[in-house]
C-alpha positions as CSV (number, residue, x, y, z in Angstrom):
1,X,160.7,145.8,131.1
2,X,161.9,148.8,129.7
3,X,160.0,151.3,127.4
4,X,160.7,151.3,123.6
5,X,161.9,153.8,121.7
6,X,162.5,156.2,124.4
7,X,165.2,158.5,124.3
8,X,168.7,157.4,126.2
9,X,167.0,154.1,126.7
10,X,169.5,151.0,126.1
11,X,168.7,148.2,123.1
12,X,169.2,144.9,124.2
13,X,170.1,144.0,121.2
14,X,169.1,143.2,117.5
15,X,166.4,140.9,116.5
16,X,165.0,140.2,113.5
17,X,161.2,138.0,113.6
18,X,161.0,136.5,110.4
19,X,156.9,136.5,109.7
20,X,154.2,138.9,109.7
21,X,151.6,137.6,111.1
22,X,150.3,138.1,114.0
23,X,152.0,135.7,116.1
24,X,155.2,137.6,115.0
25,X,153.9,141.1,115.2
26,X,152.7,140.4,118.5
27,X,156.7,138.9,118.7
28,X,157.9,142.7,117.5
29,X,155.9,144.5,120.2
30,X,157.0,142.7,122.9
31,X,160.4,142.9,121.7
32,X,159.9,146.8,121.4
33,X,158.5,147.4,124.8
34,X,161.7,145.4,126.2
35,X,164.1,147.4,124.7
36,X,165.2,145.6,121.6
37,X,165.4,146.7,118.1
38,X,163.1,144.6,115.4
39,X,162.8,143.9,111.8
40,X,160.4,142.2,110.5
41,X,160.2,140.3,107.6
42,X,157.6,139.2,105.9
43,X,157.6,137.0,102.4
44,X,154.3,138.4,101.1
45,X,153.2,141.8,100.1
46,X,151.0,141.9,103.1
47,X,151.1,141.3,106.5
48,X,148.6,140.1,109.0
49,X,149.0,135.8,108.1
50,X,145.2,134.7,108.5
51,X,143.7,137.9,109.6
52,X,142.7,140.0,106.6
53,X,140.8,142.8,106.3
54,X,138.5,143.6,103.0
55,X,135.5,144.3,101.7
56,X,132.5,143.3,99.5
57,X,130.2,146.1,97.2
58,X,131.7,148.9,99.8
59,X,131.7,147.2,103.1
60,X,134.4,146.3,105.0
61,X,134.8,142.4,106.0
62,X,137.1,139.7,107.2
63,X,138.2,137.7,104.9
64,X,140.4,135.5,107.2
65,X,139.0,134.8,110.7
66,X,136.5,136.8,112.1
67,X,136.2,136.9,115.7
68,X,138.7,136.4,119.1
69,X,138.0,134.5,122.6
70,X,137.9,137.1,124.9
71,X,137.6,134.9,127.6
72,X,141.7,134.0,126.5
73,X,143.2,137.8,127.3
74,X,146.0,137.5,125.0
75,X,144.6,139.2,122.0
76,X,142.0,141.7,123.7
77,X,145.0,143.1,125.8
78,X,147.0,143.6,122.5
79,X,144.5,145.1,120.6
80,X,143.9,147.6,123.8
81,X,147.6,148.3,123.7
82,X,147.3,149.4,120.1
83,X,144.9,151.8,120.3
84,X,141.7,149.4,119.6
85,X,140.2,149.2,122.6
86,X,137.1,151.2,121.8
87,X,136.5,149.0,118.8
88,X,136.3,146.1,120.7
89,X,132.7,145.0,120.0
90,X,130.8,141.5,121.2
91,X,128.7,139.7,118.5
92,X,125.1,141.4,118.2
93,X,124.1,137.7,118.3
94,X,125.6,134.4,119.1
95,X,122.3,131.9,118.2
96,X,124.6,129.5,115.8
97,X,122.4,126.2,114.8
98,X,122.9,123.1,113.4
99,X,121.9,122.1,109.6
100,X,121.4,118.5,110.1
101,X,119.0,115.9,109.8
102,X,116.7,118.0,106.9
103,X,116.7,121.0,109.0
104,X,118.0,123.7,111.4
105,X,118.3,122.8,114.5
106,X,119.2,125.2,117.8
107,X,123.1,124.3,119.0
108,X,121.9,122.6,122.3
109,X,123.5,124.3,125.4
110,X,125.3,122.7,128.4
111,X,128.2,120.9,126.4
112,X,131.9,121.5,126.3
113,X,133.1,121.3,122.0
114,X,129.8,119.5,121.3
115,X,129.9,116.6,124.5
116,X,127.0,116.8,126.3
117,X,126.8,117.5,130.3
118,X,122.7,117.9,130.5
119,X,120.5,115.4,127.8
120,X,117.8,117.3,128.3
121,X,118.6,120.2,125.6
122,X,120.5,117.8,123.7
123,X,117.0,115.6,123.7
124,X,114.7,118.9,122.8
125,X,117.4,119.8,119.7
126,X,116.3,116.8,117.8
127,X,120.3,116.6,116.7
128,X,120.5,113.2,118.1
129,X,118.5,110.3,117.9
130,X,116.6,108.3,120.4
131,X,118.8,105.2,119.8
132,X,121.8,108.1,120.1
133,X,120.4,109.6,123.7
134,X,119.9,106.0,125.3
135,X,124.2,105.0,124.4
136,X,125.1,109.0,125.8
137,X,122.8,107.4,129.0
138,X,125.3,104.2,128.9
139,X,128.3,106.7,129.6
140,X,127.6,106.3,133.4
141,X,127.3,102.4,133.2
142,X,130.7,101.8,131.2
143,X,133.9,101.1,133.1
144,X,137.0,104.3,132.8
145,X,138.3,103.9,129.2
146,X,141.9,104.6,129.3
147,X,143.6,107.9,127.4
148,X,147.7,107.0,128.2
149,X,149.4,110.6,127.4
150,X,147.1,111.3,124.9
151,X,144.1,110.2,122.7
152,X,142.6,110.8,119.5
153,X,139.7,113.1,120.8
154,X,136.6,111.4,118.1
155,X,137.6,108.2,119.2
156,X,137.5,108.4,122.8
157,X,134.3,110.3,122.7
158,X,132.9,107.8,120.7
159,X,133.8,105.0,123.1
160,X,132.2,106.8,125.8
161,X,129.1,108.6,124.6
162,X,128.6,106.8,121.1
163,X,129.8,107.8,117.0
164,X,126.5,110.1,116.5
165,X,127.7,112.9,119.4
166,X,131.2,112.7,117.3
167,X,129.4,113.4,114.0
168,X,126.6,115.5,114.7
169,X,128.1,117.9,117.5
170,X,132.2,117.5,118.0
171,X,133.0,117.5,114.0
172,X,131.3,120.5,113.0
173,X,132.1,122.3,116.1
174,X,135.8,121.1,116.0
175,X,136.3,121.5,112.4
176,X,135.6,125.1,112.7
177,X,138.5,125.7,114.7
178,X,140.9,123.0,112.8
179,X,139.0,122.3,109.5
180,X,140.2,118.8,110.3
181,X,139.6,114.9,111.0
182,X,138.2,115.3,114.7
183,X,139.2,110.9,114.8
184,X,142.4,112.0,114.8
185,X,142.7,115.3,116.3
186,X,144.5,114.9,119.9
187,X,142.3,115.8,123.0
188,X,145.2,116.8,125.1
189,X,146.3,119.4,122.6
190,X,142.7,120.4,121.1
191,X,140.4,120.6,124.4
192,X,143.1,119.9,127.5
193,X,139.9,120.2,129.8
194,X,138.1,117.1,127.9
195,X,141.4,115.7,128.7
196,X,141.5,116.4,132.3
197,X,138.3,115.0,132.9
198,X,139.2,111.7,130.8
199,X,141.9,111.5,132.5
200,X,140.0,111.4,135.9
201,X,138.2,108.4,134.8
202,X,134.7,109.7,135.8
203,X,131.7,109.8,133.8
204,X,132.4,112.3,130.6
205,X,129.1,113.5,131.0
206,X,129.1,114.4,134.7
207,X,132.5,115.9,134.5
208,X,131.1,118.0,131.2
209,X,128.5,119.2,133.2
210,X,130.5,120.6,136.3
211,X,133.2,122.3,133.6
212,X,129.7,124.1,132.0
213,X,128.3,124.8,135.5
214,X,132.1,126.4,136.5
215,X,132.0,128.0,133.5
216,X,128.8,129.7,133.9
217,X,129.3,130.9,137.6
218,X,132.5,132.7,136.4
219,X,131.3,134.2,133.2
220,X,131.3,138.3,133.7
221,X,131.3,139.2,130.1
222,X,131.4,137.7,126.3
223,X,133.1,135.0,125.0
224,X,134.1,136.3,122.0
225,X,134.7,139.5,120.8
226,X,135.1,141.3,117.4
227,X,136.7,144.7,116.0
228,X,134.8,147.6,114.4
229,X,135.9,147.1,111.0
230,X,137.0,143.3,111.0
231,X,139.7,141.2,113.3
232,X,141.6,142.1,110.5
233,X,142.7,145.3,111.4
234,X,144.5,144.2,114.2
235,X,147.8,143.6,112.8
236,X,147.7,146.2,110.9
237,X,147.5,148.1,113.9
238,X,150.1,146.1,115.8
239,X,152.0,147.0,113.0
240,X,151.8,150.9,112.9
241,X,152.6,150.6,116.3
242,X,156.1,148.9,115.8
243,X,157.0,151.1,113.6
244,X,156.0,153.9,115.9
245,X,158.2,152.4,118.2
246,X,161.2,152.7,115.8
247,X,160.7,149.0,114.6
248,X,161.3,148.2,110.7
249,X,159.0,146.2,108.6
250,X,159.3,145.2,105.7
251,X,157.2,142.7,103.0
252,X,158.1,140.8,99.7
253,X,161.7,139.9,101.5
254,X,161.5,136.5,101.4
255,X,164.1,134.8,104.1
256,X,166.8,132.1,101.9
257,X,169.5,131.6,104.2
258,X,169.6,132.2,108.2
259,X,172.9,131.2,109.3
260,X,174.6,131.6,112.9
261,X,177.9,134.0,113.5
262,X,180.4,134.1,116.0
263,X,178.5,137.1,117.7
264,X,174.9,136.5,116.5
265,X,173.0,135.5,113.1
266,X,173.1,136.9,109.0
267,X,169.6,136.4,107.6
268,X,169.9,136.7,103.4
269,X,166.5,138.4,102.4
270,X,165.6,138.0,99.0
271,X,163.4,141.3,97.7
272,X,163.9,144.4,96.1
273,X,164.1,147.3,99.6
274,X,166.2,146.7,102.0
275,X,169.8,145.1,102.4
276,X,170.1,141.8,101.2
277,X,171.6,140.6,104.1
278,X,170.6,141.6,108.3
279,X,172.7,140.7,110.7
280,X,171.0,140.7,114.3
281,X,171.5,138.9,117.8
282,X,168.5,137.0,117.6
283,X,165.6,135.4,115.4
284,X,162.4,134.4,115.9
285,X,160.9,132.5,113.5
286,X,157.1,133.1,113.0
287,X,156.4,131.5,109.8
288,X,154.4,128.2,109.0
289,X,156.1,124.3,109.3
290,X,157.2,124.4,105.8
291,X,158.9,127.4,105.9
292,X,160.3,126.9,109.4
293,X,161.7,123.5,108.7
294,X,163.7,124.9,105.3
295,X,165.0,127.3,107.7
296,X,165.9,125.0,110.4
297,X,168.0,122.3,108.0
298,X,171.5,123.3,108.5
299,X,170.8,124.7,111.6
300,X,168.6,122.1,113.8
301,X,168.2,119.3,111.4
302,X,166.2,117.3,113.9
303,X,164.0,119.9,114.4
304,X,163.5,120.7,110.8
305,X,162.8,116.7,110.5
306,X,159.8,117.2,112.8
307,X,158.4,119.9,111.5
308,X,158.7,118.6,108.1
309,X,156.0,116.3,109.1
310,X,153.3,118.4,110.1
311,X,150.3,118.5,108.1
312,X,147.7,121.6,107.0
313,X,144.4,122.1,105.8
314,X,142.9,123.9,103.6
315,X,139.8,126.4,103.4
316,X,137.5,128.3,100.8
317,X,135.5,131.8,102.6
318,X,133.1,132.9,99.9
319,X,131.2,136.1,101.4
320,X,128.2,137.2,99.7
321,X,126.5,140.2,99.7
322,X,122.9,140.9,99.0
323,X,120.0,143.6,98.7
324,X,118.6,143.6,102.3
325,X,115.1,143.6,100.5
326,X,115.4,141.0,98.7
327,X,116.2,138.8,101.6
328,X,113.3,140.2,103.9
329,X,111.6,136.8,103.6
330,X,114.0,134.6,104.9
331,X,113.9,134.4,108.4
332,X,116.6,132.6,109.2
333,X,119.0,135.3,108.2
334,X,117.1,137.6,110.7
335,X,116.8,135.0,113.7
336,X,120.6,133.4,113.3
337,X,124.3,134.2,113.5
338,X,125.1,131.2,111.2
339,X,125.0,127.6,111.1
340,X,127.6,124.8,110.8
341,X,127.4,121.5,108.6
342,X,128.3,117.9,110.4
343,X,130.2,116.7,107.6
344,X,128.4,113.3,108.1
345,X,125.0,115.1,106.1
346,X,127.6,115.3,103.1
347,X,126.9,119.1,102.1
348,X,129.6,121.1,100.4
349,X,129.6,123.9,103.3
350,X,131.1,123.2,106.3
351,X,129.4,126.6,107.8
352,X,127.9,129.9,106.8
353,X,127.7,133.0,108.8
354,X,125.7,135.6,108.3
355,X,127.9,138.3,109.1
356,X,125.5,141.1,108.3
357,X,123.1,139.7,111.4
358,X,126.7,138.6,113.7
359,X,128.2,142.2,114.3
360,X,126.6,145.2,114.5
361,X,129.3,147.3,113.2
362,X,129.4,145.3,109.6
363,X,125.4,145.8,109.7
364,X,125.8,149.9,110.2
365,X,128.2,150.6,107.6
366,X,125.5,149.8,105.2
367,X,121.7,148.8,106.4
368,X,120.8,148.4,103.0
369,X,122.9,145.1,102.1
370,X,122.8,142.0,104.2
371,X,126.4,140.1,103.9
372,X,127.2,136.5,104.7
373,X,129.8,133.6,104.1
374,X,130.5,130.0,103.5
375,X,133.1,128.1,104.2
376,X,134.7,124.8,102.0
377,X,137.4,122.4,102.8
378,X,138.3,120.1,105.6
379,X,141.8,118.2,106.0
380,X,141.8,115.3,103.5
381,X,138.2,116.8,102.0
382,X,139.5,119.3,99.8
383,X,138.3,117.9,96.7
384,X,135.8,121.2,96.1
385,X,138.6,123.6,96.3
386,X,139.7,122.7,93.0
387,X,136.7,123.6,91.7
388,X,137.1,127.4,90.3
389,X,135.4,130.2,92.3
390,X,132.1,130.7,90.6
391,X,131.6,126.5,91.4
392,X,132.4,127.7,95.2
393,X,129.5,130.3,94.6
394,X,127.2,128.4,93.1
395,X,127.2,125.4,95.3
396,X,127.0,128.1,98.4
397,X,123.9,129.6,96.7
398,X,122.7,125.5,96.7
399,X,123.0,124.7,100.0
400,X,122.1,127.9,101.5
401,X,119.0,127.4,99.3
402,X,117.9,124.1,101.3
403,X,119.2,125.5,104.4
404,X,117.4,128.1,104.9
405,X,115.0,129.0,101.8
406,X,117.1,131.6,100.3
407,X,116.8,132.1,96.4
408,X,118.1,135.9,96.2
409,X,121.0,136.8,94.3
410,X,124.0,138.3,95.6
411,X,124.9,141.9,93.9
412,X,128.9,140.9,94.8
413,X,130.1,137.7,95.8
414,X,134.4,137.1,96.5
415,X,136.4,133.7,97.1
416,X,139.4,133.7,99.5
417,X,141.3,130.3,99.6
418,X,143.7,130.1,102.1
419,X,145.9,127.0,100.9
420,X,147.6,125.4,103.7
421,X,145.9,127.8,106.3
422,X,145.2,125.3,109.2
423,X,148.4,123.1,111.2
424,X,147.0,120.0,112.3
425,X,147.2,118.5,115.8
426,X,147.4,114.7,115.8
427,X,147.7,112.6,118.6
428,X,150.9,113.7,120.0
429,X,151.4,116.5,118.9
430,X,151.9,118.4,122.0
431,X,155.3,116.2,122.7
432,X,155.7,117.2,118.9
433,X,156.3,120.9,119.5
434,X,158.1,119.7,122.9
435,X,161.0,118.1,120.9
436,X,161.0,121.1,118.3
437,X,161.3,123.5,121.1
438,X,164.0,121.2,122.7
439,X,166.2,121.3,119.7
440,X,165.8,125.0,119.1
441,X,166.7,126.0,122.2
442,X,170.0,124.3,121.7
443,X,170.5,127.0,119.5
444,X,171.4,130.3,120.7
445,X,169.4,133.2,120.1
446,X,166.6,131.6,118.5
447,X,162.7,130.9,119.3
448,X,159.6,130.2,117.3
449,X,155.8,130.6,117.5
450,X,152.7,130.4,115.9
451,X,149.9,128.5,115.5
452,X,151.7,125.4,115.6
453,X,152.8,125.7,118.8
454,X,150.4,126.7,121.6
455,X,146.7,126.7,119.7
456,X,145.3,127.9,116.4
457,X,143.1,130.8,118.1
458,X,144.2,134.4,117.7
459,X,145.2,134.5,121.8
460,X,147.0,131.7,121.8
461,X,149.1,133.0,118.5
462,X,149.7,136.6,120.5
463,X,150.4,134.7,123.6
464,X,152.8,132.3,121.6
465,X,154.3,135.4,120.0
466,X,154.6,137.3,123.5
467,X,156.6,134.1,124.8
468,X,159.2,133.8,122.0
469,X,159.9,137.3,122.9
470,X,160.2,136.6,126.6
471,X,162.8,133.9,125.9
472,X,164.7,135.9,123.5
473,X,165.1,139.6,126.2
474,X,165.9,136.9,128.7
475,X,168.9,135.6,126.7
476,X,169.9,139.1,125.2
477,X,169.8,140.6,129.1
478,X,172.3,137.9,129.9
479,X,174.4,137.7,127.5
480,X,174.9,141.5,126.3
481,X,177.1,143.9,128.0
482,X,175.0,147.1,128.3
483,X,176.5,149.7,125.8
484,X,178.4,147.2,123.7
485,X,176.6,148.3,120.6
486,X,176.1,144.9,119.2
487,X,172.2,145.7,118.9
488,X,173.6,148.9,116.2
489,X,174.8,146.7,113.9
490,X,174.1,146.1,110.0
């Protein structure tokens, strides 16, 4: 591809991504480094979608998500490309546990999403019960149970190993990824290499346990990774590098109307800067369902149909911070990262972390304070959220109480809700996006991405980003002239 921004290099052409997050920053850069010209628009005053960077009494935090698979390269290589490389940091602890069953108990190791490949941790954990370890044991006895094209992920399990590994290991692991119903999450979509191995009609147990021992042999580094200063400041360095590159960005402009040309698109921003109406070669559209199908109903009505139907969940992040003396007693805070919650025990969290203990970097800017978080809300459990923010506080300073003994009280405390935060993925909803891409691509000069499409994780919304880009320089190579000017135009 060829550089951006460099002097006498030829524009393929004019696109504008409408959405600032980081599926569609990651869109812009792409763009950029193959020679187009990019506006981004973003409806909010602030760009970054989920990732957001804060702080609490002084200290920076995330306030959105807080952490990347590294093992995924999508998001490491960006952040390398934009300058962040040296803040790439690993936790300073991964030891998560379990709340369950009246007390913490250590995450067992050897599983793949909570299924179990070895019973022997899973046994010493105390998580599950004896009459729970003797139906995992039946796994091997029971004949294949078929999956089709896909299968809710909760209930195969269950069918296979039993409801307890569902509700004591798969939901709150699951659920921290989607916040959602893990009895109706799809396998194919959520955990394709569950699926691969339920599709092979083997033992789920033996097949868990080679994925854990393959996994293990190949492992050369972490398997997640954070930023000095929060995951948050990734798009807002993804964004100073577009504009570096000559891309414009700009927030509060709103997208009403995107409508298709004779040579191209006119998108009608609402907002106070800028022109009220862009005319480019091609969109991407980088924005959640709702948005996307309002967008899409003149222009794809079938695919603004299906994404009408997708459903979201949403979340509470209440982060805490406390005197680091006053919590000196507490030894969970200095043994753990965090626990999660099954939601079977019927607690209000669904996880704390204690951030403070989690990455080193949040524990240097101030050694004096100790900062952690809860989170509230699950799909179709989000009665608590309309509770008001000191509620959400003082039902976290509850639970964390029974958890883990602490009685302290926090010198600054903050609520986040992020309404809407989390696209679902039902049973199939892999052919879902497959139809919605079908009918887009009908349409010239148009893509979209995000979490929707190709996984909720931050790589898979850069790597979704990156490939809505790819299609888009594709089409703008072939059906540009070079020199025509048609990426100059207003």
């Amino acid at each position: 591809m060829r550089a951006a921004n460099t002097p006498g290099t030829e524009r393929t052409g004019h696109v504008v991504v409408i959405g600032g997050g980081i599926a569609g920053l990651a869109a812009a850069h792409r763009l950029l480094a193959g020679g187009a010209r990019v506006t981004v628009l973003e409806a909010s005053g602030r760009l970054g979608g989920k990732l957001r960077a804060g702080e609490i009494e002084g200290v920076p935090v995330d306030l959105g998500a807080e952490s990347m698979l590294a093992r995924r390269p999508e998001a490491v290589e960006l952040a390398r490309a934009v300058g962040l490389g040296d803040r790439l940091q690993p936790p300073a602890t991964a030891t998560a546990s379990l709340w369950t069953r009246g007390g913490l108990r250590p995450m067992p190791k050897g599983h793949v999403m909570g299924v179990p490949g070895d019973l022997a941790p899973l046994a010493a954990s105390g998580v599950i019960s004896e009459e729970g370890l003797a139906r995992i044991a039946r796994d091997r006895e029971l004949p294949p149970t078929p999956v089709g094209e896909d299968v809710a992920l909760g209930e195969f399990i269950a069918a296979r190993l039993g409801r307890e590994v569902v509700d004591r290991l798969v939901e709150p692991l699951l659920g921290g990824v989607y916040a959602g119903d893990v009895y109706r999450t799809s396998m194919r979509a959520s955990v394709p290499t569950l699926f691969d191995v339920a599709r092979s009609a083997r033992p789920l147990t033996e097949g868990v346990r080679e994925l854990t021992e393959r996994a293990a042999r190949r492992q050369d580094g972490p398997v997640f990774m954070g930023i000095d200063g929060g995951i948050g400041r990734l798009p807002l360095a993804v964004a100073d590098a577009v504009r570096a590159a000559g891309g414009e960005i700009r927030t509060e402009a709103p997208v009403r109307e995107l409508r298709r040309t004779a040579d191209g698109w006119t998108v009608a921003v609402d907002g106070a800067d800028g022109p009220p109406v862009v005319a480019a070669d091609a969109v991407v559209l980088a924005v959640p369902a709702p948005a996307a199908a309002r967008l899409l109903t003149g222009l794809s009505p079938v695919a603004s149909a299906e994404l009408a139907t997708v459903d979201y969940a949403s979340m509470a992040l209440v982060t805490m911070a406390f005197r680091r003396d006053a919590i000196l007693g507490v030894d969970a805070l200095a043994e753990r990262s965090g626990f999660l919650v099954p939601p079977v025990d019927g607690r209000t969290i669904k996880a704390a972390t204690f951030s403070s203990r989690k990455w080193g970097w949040l524990r240097d800017a101030d050694p004096d304070l100790f900062v952690l978080r809860t989170s509230i809300g699950r799909f179709d459990d989000e009665a608590d959220l309309k509770r008001d923010d000191a509620d959400l506080v003082r039902m976290s300073l509850a639970d964390l109480g029974e958890a883990v003994g602490l009685t302290a009280r926090p010198v600054a405390t903050r609520v986040d809700r992020w309404d809407g935060g989390l696209p679902q993925y039902p049973v199939g909803h892999l052919d879902r996006v497959a139809r919605i891409r079908a009918e887009v691509a009908k349409v010239p000069g148009l893509a979209v991405c995000g979490a929707l499409y190709d996984g909720v994780g931050i790589p898979a919304c850069v790597g979704s980003g990156r490939k809505a880009a790819d299609e888009l320089l594709g089409t703008l190579a072939a059906t540009l002239e070079p020199g025509s000017g048609a990426g100059e135009r207003e």
